[in-house]
N, C-alpha and C positions, 0 to 999 in steps of 0.2 A: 636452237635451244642447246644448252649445255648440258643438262644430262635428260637424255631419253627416257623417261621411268614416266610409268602411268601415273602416280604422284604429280612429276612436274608437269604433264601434259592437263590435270584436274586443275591443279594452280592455274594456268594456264586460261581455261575454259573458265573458271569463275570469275579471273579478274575481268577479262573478257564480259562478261554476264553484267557487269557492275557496271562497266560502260556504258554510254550510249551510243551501241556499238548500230541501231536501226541506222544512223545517220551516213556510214557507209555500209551496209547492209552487204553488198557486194563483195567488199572485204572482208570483213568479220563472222560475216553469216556462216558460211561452213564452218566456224569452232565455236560460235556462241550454239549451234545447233549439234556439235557433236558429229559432224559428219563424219560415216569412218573412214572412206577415200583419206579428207583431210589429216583424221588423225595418224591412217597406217602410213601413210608421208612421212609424216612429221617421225614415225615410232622408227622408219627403216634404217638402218644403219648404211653410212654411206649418202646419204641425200641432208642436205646442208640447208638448215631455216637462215644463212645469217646471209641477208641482204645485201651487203657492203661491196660482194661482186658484181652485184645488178650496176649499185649506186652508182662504183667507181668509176664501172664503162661508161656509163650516162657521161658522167662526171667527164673524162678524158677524152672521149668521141666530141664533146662540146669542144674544148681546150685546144684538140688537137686542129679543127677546124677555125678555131679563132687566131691560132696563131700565125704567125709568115714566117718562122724560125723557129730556133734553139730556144728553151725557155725550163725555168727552173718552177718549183711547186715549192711554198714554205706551209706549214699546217700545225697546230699547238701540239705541243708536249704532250699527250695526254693517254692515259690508258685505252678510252676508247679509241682512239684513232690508230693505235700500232699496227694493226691488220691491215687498214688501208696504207700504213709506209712499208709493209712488208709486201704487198701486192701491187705498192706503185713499181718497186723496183725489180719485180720481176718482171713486169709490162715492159721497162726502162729498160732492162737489161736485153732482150731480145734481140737478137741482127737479125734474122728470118724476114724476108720480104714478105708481105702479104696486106690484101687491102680486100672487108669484107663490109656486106651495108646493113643495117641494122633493119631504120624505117627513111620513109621519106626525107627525113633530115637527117638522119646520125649517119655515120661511114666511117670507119676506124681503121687506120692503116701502121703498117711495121716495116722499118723501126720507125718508132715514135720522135715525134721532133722533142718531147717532154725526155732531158738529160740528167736533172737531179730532182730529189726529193730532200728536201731538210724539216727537218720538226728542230722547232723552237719554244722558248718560252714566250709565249703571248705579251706576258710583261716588258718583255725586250723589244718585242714589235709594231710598231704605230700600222704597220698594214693589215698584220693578225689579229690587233682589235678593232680594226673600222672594220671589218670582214663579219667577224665575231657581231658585232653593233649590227648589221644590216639582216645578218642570220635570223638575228634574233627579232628584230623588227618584221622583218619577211613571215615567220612563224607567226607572231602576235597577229598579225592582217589579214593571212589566213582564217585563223578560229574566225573573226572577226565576221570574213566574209562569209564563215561556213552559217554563222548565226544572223544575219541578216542579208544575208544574198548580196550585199552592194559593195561595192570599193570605195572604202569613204577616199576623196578627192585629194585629201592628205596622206596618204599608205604610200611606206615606203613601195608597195609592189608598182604602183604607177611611173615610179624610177623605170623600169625594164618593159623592154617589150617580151609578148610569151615566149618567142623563138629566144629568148634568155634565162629562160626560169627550168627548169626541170624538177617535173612532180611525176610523183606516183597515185592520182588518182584512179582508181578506179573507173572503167568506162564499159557502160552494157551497149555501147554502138559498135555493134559486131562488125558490120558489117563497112564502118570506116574505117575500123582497125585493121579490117583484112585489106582493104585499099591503101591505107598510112602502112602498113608492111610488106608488101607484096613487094616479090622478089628478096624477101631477106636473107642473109647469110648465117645465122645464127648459129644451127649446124654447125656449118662448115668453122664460124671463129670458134667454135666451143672444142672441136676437137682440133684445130690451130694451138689454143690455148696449152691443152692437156697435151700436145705431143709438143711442142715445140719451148715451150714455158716451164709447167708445171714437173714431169716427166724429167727433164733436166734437172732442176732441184732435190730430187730424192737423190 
C-alpha cells in the first residue's frame, strides 16, 4: 500500500468486502475479517505489501533455469512495470557468486545469465504483443476455470504444461508445502539480497 493510514487500510477492507472474496477465503480472509495480526502488518512501517519482489524471483528463478546462456528481458513501457526494470537490474547488476533453492523446482543463482533489461513500446514490438495476447488469454481461462472447475479443451492454458505457469494460489496442503519446500534457502537469499544488492544501492 501506498499510504499507511487507517483510512486506506478501511478502503481497503471494504472493497475487499464487495468481492467475492469466500472464493479464496485463504487469501482474503484475514482482511475481509479485520484480522489485527494482518492489519498491524500491513500498518508497520518498513514491511512492504508490494508483491512484485515475490513475482519477479518466481519470474527469473524460472528464466534463469530455461536458459543455456546470456539472454536479454524486453517488457512494455509502462508505469506499472518500472519497479520491476528497477529491480531486474539490480538482480543484473550483481557479480556476488551465490546459488540459493527456493522449493522443489525453483533455485536461483548469481550472477545471473539474464544481461539486459529494456522497456519498450509495445507498439513497436510483434513479441511484446503476442506476450501481451497470451497474458491476457491466460487470465480470461483462469476466472473461467475458477467458475466451472474445468479446462475448456480450447484455453489458451492447455498450450503449457504446470512446470511453465507460475501462480500464486493459495494452498491449505500444509503439509505438501512443507515437503515442495524443505530445505529452502530463503533466509539465506533474502539477507544475500539486502547485503550484497540492496545495501549497495543506497
Amino acid at each position: 500500500m501506498k499510504e499507511k493510514t487507517l483510512d486506506s487500510v478501511s478502503l481497503l477492507i471494504s472493497k475487499i468486502r464487495r468481492l467475492d472474496w469466500q472464493r479464496l477465503k485463504e487469501f482474503f480472509g484475514p482482511l475481509a475479517f479485520n484480522h489485527p495480526d494482518c492489519i498491524d502488518a500491513i500498518m508497520t512501517d518498513g514491511i512492504s505489501t508490494d508483491a512484485s519482489f515475490t513475482i519477479l524471483n518466481a519470474l527469473i528463478s524460472r528464466t534463469e533455469m530455461m536458459s543455456s546462456g546470456e539472454y536479454a528481458i524486453e517488457h512494455d513501457r509502462s508505469k506499472n512495470l518500472l519497479t520491476y526494470n528497477e529491480r531486474l537490474n539490480f538482480l543484473i547488476n550483481c557479480d556476488k557468486e551465490g546459488e540459493f533453492k527456493h522449493s522443489e523446482i525453483a533455485t536461483i543463482s548469481f550472477p545471473l545469465n539474464l544481461k539486459k533489461v529494456y522497456q519498450i513500446d509495445s507498439k513497436e514490438s510483434p513479441s511484446v504483443q503476442l506476450c501481451d495476447v497470451l497474458i491476457g488469454a491466460c487470465i480470461e481461462s483462469v476466472y473461467q476455470l475458477m467458475d466451472s472447475k474445468v479446462l475448456n479443451q480450447n484455453s489458451v492454458l492447455s498450450l503449457y504444461q504446470d512446470s511453465q505457469l507460475i501462480h500464486f494460489i493459495p494452498d491449505i496442503d500444509f503439509e505438501g508445502q512443507k515437503k515442495f519446500r524443505k530445505g529452502s534457502q530463503s533466509k539465506e537469499y533474502l539477507t544475500f539480497i539486502q547485503n550484497e544488492i540492496y545495501s549497495s544501492k543506497l
